[in-house]
Backbone as ProteinMPNN parsed JSONL, in Angstrom:
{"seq_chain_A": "XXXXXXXXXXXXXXXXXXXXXXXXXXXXXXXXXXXXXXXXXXXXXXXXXXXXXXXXX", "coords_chain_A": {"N_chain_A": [[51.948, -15.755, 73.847], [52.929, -16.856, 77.344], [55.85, -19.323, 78.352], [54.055, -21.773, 80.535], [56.043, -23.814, 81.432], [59.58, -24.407, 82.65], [62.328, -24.792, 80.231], [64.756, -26.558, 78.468], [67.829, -24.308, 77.285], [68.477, -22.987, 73.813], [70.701, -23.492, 71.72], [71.88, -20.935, 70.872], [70.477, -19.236, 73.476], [72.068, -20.617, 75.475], [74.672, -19.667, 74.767], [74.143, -17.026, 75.197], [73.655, -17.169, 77.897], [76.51, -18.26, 79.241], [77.889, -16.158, 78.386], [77.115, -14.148, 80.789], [78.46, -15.169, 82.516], [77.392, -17.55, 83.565], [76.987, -21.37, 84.191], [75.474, -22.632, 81.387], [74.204, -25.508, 81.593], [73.292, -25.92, 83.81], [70.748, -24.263, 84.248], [67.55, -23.104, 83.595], [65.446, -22.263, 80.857], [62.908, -19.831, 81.229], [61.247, -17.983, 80.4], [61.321, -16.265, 77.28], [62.272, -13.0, 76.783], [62.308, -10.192, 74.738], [64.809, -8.629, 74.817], [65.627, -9.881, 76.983], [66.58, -12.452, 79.085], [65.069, -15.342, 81.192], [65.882, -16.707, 83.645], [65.653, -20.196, 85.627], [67.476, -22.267, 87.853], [68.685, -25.473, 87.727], [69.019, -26.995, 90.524], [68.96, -25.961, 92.691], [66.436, -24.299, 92.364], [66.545, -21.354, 91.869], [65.889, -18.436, 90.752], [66.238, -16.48, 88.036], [67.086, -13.314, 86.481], [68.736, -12.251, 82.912], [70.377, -9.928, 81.118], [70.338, -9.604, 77.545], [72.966, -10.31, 75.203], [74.363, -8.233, 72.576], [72.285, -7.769, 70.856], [70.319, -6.091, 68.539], [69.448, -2.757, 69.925]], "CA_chain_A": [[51.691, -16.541, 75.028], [54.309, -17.087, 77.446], [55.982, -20.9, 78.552], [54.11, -22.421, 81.543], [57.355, -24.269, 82.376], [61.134, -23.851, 82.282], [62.818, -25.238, 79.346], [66.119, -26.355, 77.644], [68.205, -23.349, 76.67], [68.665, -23.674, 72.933], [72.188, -23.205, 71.271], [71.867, -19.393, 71.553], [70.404, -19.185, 74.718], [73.164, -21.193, 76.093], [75.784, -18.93, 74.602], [73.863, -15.96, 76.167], [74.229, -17.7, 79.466], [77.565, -18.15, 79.358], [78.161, -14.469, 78.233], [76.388, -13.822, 81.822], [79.345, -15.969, 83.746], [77.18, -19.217, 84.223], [77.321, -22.286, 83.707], [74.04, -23.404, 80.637], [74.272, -27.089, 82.053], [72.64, -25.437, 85.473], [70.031, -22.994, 84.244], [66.765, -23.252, 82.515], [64.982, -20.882, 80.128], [61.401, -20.06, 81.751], [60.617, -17.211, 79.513], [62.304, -14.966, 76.877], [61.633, -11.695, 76.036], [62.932, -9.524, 73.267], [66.163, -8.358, 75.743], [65.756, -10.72, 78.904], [65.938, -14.323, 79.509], [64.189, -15.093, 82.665], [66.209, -18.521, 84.118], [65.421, -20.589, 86.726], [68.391, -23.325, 88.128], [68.08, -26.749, 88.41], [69.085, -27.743, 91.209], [67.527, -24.955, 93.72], [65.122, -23.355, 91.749], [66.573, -19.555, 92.157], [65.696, -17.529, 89.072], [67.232, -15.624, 87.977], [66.871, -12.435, 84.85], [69.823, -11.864, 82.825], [70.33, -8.902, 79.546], [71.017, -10.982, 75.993], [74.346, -9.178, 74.812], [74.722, -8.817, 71.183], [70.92, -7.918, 69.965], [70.184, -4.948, 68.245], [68.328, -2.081, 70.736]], "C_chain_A": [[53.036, -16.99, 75.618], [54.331, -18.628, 77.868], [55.739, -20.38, 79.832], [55.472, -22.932, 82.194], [58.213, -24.045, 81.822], [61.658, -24.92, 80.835], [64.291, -25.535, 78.512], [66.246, -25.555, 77.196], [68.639, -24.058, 74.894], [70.271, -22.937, 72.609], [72.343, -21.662, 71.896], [72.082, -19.218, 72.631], [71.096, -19.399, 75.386], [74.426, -20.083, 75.819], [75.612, -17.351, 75.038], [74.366, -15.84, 77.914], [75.456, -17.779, 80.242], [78.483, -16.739, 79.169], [77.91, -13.931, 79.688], [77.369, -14.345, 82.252], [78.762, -17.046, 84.043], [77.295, -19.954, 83.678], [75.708, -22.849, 83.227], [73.79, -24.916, 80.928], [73.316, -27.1, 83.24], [71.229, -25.229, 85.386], [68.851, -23.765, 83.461], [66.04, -22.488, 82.022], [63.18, -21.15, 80.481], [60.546, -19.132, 80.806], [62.166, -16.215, 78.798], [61.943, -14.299, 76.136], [62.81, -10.896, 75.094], [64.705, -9.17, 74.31], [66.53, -8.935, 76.623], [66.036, -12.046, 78.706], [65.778, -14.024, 81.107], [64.447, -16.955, 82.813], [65.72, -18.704, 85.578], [66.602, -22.1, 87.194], [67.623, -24.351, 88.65], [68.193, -27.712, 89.497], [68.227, -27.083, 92.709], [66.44, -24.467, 93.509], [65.446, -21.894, 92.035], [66.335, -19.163, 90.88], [65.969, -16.109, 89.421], [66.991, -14.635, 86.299], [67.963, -12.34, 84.215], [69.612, -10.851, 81.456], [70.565, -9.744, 78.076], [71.815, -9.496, 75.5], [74.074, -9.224, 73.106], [73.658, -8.733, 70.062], [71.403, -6.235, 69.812], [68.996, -4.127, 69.231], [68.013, -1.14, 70.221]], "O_chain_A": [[54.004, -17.373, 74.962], [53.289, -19.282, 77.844], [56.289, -19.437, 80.401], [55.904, -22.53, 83.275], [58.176, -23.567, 80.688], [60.981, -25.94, 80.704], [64.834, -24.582, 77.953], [65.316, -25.235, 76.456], [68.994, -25.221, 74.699], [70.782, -22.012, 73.241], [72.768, -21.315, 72.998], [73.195, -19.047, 73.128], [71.187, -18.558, 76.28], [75.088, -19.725, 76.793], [76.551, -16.573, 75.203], [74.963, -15.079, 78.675], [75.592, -17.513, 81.437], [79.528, -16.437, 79.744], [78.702, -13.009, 79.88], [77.465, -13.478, 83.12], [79.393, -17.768, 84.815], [77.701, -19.772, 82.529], [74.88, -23.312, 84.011], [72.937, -25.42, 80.198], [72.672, -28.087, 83.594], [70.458, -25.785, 86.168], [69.047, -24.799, 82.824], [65.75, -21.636, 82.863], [62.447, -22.098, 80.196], [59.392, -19.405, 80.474], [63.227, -15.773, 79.239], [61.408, -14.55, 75.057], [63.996, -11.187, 74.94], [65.641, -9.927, 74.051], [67.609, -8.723, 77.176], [65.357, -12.619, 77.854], [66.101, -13.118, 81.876], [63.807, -17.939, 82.442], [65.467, -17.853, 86.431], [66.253, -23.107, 86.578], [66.654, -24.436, 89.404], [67.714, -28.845, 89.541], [67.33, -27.521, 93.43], [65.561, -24.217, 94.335], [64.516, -21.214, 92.468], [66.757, -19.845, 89.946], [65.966, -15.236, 90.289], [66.778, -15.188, 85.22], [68.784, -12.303, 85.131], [68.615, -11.075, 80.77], [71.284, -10.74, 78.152], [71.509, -8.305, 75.442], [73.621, -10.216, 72.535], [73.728, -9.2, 68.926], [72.197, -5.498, 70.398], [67.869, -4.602, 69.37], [67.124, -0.44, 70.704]]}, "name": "protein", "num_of_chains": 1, "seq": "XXXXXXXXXXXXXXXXXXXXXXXXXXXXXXXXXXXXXXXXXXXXXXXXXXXXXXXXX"}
């Protein structure tokens, strides 16, 4: 089941984010799938997909 709403990135997540060029202070984690996070920012609401670096494919 996926999250209804966006959510604090957790340690990881955050260090994914930042792998991506942004800033994890901004962003929030709405869903994450086995390769994706799927953010949404908090101050506009743009969402945004990004790749997670560093997993096994």
């Amino acid at each position: 089941m996926r999250r209804s709403r966006a959510e604090r990135p957790t340690l990881a997540q955050k260090k994914q984010i930042e792998a991506a060029g942004l800033n994890s202070r901004d962003w929030l984690v709405l869903i994450e799938s086995v390769n994706q996070l799927y953010l949404v920012h908090k101050g506009t609401g743009e969402s945004r997909t990004i790749k997670k670096k560093g997993e096994q494919e």
